[in-house]
C-alpha positions as CSV (number, residue, x, y, z in Angstrom):
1,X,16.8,13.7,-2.4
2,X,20.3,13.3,-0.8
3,X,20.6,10.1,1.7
4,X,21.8,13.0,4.4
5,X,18.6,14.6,3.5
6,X,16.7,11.8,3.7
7,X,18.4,10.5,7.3
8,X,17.7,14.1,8.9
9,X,14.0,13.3,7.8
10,X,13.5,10.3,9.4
11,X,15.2,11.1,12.5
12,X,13.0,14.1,13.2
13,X,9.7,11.7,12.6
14,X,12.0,8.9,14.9
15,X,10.7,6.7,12.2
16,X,13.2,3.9,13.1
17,X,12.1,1.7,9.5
18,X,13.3,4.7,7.5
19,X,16.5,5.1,9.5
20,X,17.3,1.3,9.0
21,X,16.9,1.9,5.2
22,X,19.8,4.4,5.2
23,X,22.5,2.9,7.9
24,X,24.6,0.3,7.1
25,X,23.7,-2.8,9.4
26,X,27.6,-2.2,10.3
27,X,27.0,1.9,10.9
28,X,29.1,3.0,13.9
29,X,28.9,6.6,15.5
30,X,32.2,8.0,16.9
31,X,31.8,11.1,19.1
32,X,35.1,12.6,19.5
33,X,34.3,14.3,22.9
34,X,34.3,11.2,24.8
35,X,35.8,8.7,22.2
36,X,33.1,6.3,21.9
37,X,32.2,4.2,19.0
38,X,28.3,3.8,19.1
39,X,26.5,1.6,16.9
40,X,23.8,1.3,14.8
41,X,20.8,-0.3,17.6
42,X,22.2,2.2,20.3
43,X,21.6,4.9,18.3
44,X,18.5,4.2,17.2
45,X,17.3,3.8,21.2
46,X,18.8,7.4,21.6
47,X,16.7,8.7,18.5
48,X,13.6,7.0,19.7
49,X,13.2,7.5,23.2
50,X,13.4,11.3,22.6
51,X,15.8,12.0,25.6
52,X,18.9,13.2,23.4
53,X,18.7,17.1,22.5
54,X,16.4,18.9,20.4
55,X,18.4,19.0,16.8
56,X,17.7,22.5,14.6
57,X,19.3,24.1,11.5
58,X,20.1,21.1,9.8
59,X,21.9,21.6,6.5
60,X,23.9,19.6,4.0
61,X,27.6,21.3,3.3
62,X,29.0,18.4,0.6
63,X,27.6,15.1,-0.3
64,X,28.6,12.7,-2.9
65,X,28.7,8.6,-3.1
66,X,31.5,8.5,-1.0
67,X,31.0,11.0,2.2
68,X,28.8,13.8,3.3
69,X,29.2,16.6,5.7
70,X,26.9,18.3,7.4
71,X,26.5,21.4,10.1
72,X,23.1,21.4,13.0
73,X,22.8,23.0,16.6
74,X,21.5,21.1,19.3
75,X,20.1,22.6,22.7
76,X,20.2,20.3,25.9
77,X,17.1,20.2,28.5
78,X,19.6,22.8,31.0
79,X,19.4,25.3,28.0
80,X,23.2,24.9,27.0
81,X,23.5,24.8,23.3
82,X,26.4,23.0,20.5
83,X,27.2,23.6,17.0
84,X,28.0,20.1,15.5
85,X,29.6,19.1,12.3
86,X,29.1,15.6,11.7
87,X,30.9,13.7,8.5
88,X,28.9,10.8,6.9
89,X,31.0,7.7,5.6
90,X,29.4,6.2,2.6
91,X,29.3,2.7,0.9
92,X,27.3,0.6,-1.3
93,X,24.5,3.8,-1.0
94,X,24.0,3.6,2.8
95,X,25.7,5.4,5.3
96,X,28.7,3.0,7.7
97,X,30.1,5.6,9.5
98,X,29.5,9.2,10.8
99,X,31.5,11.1,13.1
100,X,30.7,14.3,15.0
101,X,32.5,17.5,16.7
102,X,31.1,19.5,18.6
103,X,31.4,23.3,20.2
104,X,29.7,24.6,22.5
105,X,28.1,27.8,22.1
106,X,27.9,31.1,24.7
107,X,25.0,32.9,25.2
């Protein structure tokens, strides 16, 4: 099974153990809409606590040892939806980096 695979597995079961396994201790999280660099313990409270949108359609585009891309839609709790593509920086079989654009999406 693909590490992206495996990452968008134990996300959706917030099974933080799991998600430790496959980010680097060093993993950062840029968003490009607001610039932010958000790392690996931050992330994991987001995941957690359940209050970041509801993630669907998850698929893998690429992955190899080096990088991964991948394409979801999330929806937001004021019905507003995105399309994101995220890219996955890989090393040493974890993932260090990932970085994410997102549009948003018209009913």
């Amino acid at each position: 099974m693909s590490l992206i695979q495996k990452l968008y597995d134990a996300q959706e079961k917030k099974d933080l153990e799991k998600i430790n396994e496959i980010l680097s201790e060093d993993y950062v999280w840029v968003q490009h809409s607001t610039g932010k660099h958000i790392p690996r313990d931050e992330v994991n409270k987001f995941i957690i606590s359940g209050e970041g949108p509801k993630t669907e359609g998850q698929r893998i585009i690429y992955e190899n040892d080096e990088i991964g891309v991948g394409h979801f839609f999330v929806s937001f709790e004021d019905g507003s939806r995105q399309a994101v593509l995220a890219v996955y920086i890989i090393k040493d079989g974890k993932i260090i980096r990932s970085e994410t654009g997102a549009t948003t999406l018209k009913d």
